[in-house]
C-alpha atoms as one frame of an Amber mdcrd trajectory, in Angstrom:
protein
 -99.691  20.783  42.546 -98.132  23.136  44.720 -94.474  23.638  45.096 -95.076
  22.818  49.382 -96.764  19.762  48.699 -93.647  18.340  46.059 -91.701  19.363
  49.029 -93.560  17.535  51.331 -93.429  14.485  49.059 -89.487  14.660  48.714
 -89.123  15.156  52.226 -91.070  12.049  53.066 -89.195   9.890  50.569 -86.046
  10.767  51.964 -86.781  10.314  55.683 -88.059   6.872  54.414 -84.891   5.663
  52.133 -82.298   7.372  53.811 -83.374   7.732  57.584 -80.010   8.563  59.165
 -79.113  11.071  56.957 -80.321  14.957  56.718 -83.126  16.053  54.729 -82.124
  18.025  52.048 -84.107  20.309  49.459 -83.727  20.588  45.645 -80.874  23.561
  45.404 -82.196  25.846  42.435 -79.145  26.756  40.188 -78.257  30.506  38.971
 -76.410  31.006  35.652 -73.752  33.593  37.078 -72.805  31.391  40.580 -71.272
  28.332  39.472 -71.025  26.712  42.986 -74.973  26.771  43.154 -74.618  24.373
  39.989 -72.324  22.052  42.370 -74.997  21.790  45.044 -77.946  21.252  42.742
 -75.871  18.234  41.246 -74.949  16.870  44.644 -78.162  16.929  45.500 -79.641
  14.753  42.822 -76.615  12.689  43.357 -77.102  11.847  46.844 -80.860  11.358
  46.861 -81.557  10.016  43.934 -83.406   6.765  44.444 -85.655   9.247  47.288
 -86.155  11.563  43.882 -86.797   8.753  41.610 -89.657   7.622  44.154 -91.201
  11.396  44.630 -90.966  11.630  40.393 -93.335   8.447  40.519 -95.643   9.316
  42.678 -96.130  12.352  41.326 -97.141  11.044  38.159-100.041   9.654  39.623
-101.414  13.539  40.285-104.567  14.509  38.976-103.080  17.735  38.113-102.128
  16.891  34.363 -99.510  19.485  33.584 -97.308  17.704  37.342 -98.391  14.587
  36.403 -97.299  14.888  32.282 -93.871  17.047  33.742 -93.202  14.295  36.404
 -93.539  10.862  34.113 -91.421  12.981  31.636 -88.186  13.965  34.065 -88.279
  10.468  35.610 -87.869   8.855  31.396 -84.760  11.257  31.591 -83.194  10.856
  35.143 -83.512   6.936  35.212 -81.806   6.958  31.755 -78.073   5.968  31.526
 -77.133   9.373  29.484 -78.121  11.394  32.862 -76.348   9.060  34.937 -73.313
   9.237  32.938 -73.495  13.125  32.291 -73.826  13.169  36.156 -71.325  11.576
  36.936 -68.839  13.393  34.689 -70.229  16.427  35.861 -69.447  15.564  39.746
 -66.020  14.686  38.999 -65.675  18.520  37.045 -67.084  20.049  40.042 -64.791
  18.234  42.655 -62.051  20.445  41.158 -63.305  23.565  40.073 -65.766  24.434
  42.946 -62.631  24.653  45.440 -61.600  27.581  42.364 -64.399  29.473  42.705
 -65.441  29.013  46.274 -62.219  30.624  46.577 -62.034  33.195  43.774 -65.137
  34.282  45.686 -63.757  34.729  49.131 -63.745  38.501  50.384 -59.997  38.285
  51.476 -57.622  35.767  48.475 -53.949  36.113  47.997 -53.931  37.119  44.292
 -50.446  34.554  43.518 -52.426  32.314  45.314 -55.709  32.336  43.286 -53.521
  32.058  39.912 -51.798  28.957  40.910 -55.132  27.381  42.116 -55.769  28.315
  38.621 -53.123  26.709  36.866 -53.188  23.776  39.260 -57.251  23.286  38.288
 -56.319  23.115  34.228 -53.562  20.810  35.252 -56.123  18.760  36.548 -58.577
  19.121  33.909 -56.641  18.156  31.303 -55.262  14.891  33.179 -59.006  13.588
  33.046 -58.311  14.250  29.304 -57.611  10.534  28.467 -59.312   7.233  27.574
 -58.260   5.971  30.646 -60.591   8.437  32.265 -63.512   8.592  30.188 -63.618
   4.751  31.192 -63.472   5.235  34.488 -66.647   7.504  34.445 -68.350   5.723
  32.307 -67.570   2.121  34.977 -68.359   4.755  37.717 -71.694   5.322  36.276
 -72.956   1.498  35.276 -71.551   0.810  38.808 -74.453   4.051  39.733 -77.196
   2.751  37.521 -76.941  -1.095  38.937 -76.985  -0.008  42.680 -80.143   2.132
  41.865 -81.486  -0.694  39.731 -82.051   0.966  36.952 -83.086  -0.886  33.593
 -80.294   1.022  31.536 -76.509   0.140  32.658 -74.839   1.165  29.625 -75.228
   3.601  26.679 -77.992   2.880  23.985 -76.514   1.944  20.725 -76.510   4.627
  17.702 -78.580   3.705  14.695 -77.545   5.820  11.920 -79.146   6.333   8.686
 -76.475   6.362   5.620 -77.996   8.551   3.061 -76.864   7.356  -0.686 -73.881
   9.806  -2.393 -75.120  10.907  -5.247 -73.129  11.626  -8.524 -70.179  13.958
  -8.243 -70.906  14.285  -4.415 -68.277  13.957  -2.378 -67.945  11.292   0.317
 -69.171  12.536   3.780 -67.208  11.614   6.851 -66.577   8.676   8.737 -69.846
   8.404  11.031 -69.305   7.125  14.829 -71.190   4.316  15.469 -69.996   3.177
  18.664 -71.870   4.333  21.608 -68.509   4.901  23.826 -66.677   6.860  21.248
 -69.153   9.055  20.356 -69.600   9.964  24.005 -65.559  10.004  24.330 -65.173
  12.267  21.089 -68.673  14.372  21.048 -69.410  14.941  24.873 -66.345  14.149
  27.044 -63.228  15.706  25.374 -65.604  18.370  24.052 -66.476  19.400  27.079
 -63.080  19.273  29.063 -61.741  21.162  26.071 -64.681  23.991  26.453 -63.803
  24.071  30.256 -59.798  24.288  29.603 -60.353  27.110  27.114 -62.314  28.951
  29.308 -59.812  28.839  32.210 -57.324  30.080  29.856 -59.051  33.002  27.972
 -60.235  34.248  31.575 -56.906  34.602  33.484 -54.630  34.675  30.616 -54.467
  38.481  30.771 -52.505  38.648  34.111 -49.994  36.206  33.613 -47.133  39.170
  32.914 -48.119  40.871  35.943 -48.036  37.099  37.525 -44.803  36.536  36.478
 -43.219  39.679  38.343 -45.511  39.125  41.125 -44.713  35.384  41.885 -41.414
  36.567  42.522 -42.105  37.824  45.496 -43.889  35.066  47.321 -42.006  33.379
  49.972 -40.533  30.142  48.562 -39.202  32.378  45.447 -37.708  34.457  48.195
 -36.021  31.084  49.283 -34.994  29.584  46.017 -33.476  33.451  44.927 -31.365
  33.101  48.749 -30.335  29.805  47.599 -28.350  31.220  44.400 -31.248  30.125
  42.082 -30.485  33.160  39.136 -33.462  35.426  38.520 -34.972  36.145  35.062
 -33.467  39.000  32.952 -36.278  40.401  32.481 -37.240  40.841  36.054 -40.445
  43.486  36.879 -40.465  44.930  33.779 -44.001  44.379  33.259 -44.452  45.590
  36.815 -42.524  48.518  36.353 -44.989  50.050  33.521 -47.923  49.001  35.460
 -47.178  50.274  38.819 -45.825  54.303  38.646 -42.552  55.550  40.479 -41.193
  52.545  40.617 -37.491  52.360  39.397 -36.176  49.304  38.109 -32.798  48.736
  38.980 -33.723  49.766  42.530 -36.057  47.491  42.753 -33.986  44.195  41.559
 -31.095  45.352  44.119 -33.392  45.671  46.967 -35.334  42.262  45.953 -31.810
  40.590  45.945 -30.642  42.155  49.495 -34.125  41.775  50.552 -33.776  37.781
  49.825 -30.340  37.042  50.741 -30.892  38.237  54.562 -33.672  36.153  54.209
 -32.496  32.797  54.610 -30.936  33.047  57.864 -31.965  31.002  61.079 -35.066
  31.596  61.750 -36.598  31.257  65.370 -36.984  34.656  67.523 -39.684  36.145
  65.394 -43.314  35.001  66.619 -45.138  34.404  63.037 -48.585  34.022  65.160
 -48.270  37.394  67.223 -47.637  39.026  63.319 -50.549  37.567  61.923 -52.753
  38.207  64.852 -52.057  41.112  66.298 -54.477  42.981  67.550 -52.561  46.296
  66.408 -52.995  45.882  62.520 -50.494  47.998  60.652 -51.838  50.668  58.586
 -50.336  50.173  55.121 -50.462  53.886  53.925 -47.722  56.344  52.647 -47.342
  58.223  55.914 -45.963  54.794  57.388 -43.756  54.936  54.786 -42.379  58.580
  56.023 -42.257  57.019  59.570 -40.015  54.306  58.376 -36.285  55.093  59.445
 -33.738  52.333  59.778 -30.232  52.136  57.931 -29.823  48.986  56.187 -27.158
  47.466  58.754 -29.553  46.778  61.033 -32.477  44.995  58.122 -29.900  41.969
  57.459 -29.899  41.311  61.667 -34.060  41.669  61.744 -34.682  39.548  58.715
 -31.978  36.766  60.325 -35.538  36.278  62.730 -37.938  35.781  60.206 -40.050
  32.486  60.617 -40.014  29.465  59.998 -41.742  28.539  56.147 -44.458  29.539
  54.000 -45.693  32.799  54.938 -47.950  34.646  53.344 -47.861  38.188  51.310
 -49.446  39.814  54.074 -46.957  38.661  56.747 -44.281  39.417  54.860 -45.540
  43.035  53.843 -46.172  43.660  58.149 -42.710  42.448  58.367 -41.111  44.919
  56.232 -43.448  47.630  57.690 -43.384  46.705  61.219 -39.551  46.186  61.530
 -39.117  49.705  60.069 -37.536  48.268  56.876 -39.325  50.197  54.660 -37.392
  52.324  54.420 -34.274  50.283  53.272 -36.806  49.045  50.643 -39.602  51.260
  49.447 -40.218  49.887  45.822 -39.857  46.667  47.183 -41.869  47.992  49.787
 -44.495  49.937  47.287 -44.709  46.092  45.241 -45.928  44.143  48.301 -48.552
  46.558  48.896 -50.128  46.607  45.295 -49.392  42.590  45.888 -51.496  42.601
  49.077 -54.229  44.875  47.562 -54.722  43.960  43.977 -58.252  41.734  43.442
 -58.053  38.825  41.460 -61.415  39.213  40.356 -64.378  41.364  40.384 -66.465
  39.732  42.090 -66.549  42.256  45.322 -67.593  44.686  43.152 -70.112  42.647
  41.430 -71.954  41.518  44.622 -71.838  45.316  45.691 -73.433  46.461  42.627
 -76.221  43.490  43.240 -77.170  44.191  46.739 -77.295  47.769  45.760 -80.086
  46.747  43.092 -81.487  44.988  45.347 -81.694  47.536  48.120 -83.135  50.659
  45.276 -85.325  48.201  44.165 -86.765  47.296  47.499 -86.894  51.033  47.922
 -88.830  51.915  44.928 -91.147  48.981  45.546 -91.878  50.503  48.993 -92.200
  54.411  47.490 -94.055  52.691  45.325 -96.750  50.974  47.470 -96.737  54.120
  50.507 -97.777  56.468  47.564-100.740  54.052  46.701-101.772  53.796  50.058
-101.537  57.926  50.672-103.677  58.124  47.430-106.303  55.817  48.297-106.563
  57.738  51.990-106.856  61.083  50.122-109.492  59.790  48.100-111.406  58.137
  50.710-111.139  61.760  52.658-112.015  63.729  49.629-115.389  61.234  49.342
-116.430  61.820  52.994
């Protein structure tokens, strides 16, 4: 059966089990986008008795290989094991499809994307308990009753003890209940996997996170408050970015902060961010900067009121002509502002440029038939 027609039939299930709601298609799911994963999941989620009811009728096909592939995916959706697995997996993807929706985005604050980060393996590992794995597991018998399935809970484990034999040495203690083998073998294993992965994949910039942290607005704050700084402040930064000078740098982070704490109400945060005049962040601006540093502690006394970005604070210093007074400080918010925190821009370039060649060659391809073919056809006559 055509791929239309099994559209046709989940389309008509839907519209007749859920009639208020929109009509939704099967997402297909790549193995490099993990958000597409999210949607496919959702999907099965929220129409699942309308998918149970298209898997059914599809069985009764006369086209053997839909009919054999229907009755078998309906055995394995309407089983508790899927329900529970989907379940778990929806409450993974609640968390980490915020990440990398955002990890993704073509403009992300790079301190910003590690704390997600950090805050997302915080989160992971609080699922990490008993507690939780029951909760799933209620969440999904809850699932399978309100669907009316015939499985509500997990089929028990028959396992086959195979006799020790003479100077063999006693194997280990098998599992035989049902909701600690899925609490030892699926759930922590899993959560563990995903926690690894988290940590192998951004572990590599948490030096350069360290320095760069420091420079986000409610470290500004804290440092104006008296909270002391680390001893070993930008050294990592220092080797990374060139012509930067330490000592500089920690004096004008610490001037920099304590003229930073002062009342703050002239300066119009939403003109800064919005202006239609963006500020060019480029070394001749930074030639064009000249202001003496008694006038930077009376223009940072206007700064705004609370958590503003790297970018606002990196227009600040250029705009106000206090680069100047600060140009490592100045030179560290603009690899801040223009570092990626991953490589996916460049990825998705790379794609659509295979994409576009191969488009290209496809077309060569078929214009250099067709010129062949009318060459023959004039050579015949």
């Amino acid at each position: 059966m055509r791929a239309r027609k099994r559209t046709a039939i989940f389309k008509e299930q839907q519209i007749k089990v859920y009639p208020d709601q929109r009509v939704c298609r099967i997402k297909h799911f790549s193995t490099t986008r993990w958000t597409s994963h999210d949607r496919a999941i959702s999907i099965i989620h929220d129409k699942y008795e309308a998918l149970l009811m298209t898997l059914e009728e599809l069985t009764n096909s006369p086209d053997r290989d839909c009919s054999s592939t229907a009755k078998n995916l309906h055995i394995i959706i309407s089983s508790f094991t899927f329900v529970l697995n989907l379940k778990l997996m929806e409450k993974i993807f609640c968390y980490t499809t915020p990440l990398s929706v955002y990890l993704q985005s073509p403009a992300i604050d790079f301190i910003q994307a590690l704390t997600r980060v950090d805050n997302v393996s915080k989160q992971i590992k609080k699922l990490r308990t008993n507690h939780e794995a029951e909760n799933v597991l209620d969440e999904a018998k809850t699932f399978a009753s309100d669907n009316f399935l015939t499985e509500s809970c997990l089929p028990e484990v028959h396992v086959r003890r195979r006799k020790i034999m003479a100077g063999e040495a006693p194997t280990e203690h098998l599992i035989v209940n049902p909701l600690d083998k899925f609490r030892t073998e699926v759930y922590f294993v899993i959560l563990d996997q995903i926690t690894n992965s988290i940590l192998m994949r951004f572990d590599g910039a948490r030096n350069i996170l360290k320095d760069f942290s420091i420079l986000s607005y409610d470290r500004l704050m804290a440092t104006s408050n008296g909270e002391p700084i680390p001893n070993d402040l930008f050294e990592t930064l220092v080797q990374w970015i060139p012509n930067l000078q330490l000592e500089e740098l920690k004096n004008e982070y610490l001037i920099f902060a304590s003229s930073f704490k002062s009342p703050q109400s002239n300066l119009n945060l939403t003109s800064l961010s919005n202006s239609e005049n963006e500020i060019s962040i480029t070394e001749e601006n930074t030639d064009a900067c000249d202001s003496d540093s008694s006038t930077n502690s009376n223009t940072l006394t206007k700064i705004a009121e609370k958590n503003l970005t790297s970018i606002q604070i990196l227009k600040l210093i250029s705009s106000y002509g206090l680069c100047a007074a600060f140009p490592n400080l100045f030179v560290a918010y603009k690899y801040l502002c223009t570092i990626p925190a991953t490589s996916v821009s460049s990825e998705r370039s790379f794609s659509k440029l295979k994409l576009i060649k191969t488009r290209l060659r496809s077309t060569m391809q078929q214009n250099r038939l067709e010129s062949l073919l009318l060459l023959s056809c004039e050579s015949d006559n």
